[in-house]
N, C-alpha and C positions, 0 to 999 in steps of 0.2 A: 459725656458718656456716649453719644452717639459718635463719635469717631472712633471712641474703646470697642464699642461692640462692631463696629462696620469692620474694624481691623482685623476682631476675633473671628469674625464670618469669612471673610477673606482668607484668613490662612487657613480657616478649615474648608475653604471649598477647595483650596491650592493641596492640604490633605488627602483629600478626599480624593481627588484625582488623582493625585497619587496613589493611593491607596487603592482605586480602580485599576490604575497600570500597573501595577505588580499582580495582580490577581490575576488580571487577563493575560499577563507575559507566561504566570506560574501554569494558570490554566493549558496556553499553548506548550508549555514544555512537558507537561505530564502526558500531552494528548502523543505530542510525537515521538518518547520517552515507550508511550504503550502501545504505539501502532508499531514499533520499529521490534520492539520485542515480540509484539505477537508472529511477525516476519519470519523473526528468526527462529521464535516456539515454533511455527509450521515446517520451517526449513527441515527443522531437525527432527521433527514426528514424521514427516513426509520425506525425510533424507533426499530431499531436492539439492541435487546438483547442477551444475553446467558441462555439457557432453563437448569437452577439451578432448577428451583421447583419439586415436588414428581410426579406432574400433568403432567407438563410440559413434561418431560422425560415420561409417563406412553402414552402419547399420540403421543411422537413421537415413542415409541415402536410400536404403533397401525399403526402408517402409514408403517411403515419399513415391518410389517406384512400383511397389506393391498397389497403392494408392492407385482406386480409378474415378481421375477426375470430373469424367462426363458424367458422372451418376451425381443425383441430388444427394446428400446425404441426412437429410429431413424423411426423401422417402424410403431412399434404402441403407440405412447404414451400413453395415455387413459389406455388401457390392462396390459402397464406396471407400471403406478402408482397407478392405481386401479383396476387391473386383479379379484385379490385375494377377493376383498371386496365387489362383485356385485353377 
C-alpha cells in the first residue's frame, strides 16, 4: 500500500504543478491580452496618432522653436512652452 499511495502523491504533486503552470501562463495571457487592449481603447478615445506627415513634422518643428528652453518649466510654464513665440 505504501508504494500505491507514494505513487498517487506523486502524480498529483506532477498535477499539481501542472495545473500551477497553466494558470500562471492563462493568468500572463489575460494580463497582456488587457494591457494591450486598454492601448489601443486609449489610442482610439485620444485618436493618438504618429505625426508621419510633411505638415505634421513642420509644425511640430514650430512648437520646439516657439519653446523657451532657459525657462524652468516647474516655474513658469507659459514662458516655457511659449517664451519664444510672444
Amino acid at each position: 500500500m505504501g508504494l500505491i499511495t507514494s505513487l498517487i502523491t506523486s502524480v498529483s504533486k506532477t498535477n499539481l504543478l501542472l495545473l500551477m503552470k497553466m494558470i500562471l501562463c492563462l493568468v500572463g495571457v489575460v494580463y497582456q491580452a488587457s494591457t494591450n487592449g486598454i492601448q489601443e481603447s486609449m489610442s482610439e478615445v485620444f485618436n493618438v496618432s504618429t505625426c508621419e506627415s510633411a505638415v505634421c513634422k513642420q509644425l511640430a518643428a514650430r512648437m520646439v522653436d516657439i519653446m523657451n528652453h532657459s525657462m524652468d518649466p516647474c516655474q513658469d510654464f507659459y514662458q516655457y512652452s511659449c517664451g519664444n513665440g510672444v
